[in-house]
PAVO-528568 format. One record per residue (C-alpha): z, y negated, x; residue in three letters. Coordinates in nm, 2 decimals. Layout:
N
VEXLUM       pz       py       px   code
VEXLUM        Z        Y        X    Ala
...
This chain:
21
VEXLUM       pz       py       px   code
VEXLUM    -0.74    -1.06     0.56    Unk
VEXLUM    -0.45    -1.09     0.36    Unk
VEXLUM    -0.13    -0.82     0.41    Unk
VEXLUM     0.02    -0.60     0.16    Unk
VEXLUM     0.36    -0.74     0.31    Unk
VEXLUM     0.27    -1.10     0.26    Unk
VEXLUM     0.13    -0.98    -0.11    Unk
VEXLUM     0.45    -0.86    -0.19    Unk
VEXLUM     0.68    -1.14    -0.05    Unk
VEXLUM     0.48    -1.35    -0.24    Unk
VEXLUM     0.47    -1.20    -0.54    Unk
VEXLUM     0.85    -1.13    -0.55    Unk
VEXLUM     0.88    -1.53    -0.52    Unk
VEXLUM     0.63    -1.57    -0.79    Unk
VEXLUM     0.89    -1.30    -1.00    Unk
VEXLUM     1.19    -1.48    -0.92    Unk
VEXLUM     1.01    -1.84    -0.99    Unk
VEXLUM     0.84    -1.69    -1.35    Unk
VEXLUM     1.04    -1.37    -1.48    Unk
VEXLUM     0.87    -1.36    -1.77    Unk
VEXLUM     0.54    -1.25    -1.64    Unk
């Protein structure tokens, strides 16, 4: 299963790569 850390760290890369969404 995936973990709420590795969610997180991965969607604050995603943020920094795309701001805008």
């Amino acid at each position: 299963p995936i973990r709420l850390e590795g969610l997180v760290l991965t969607h604050q890369q995603f943020s920094s790569y795309e701001p805008e969404l």
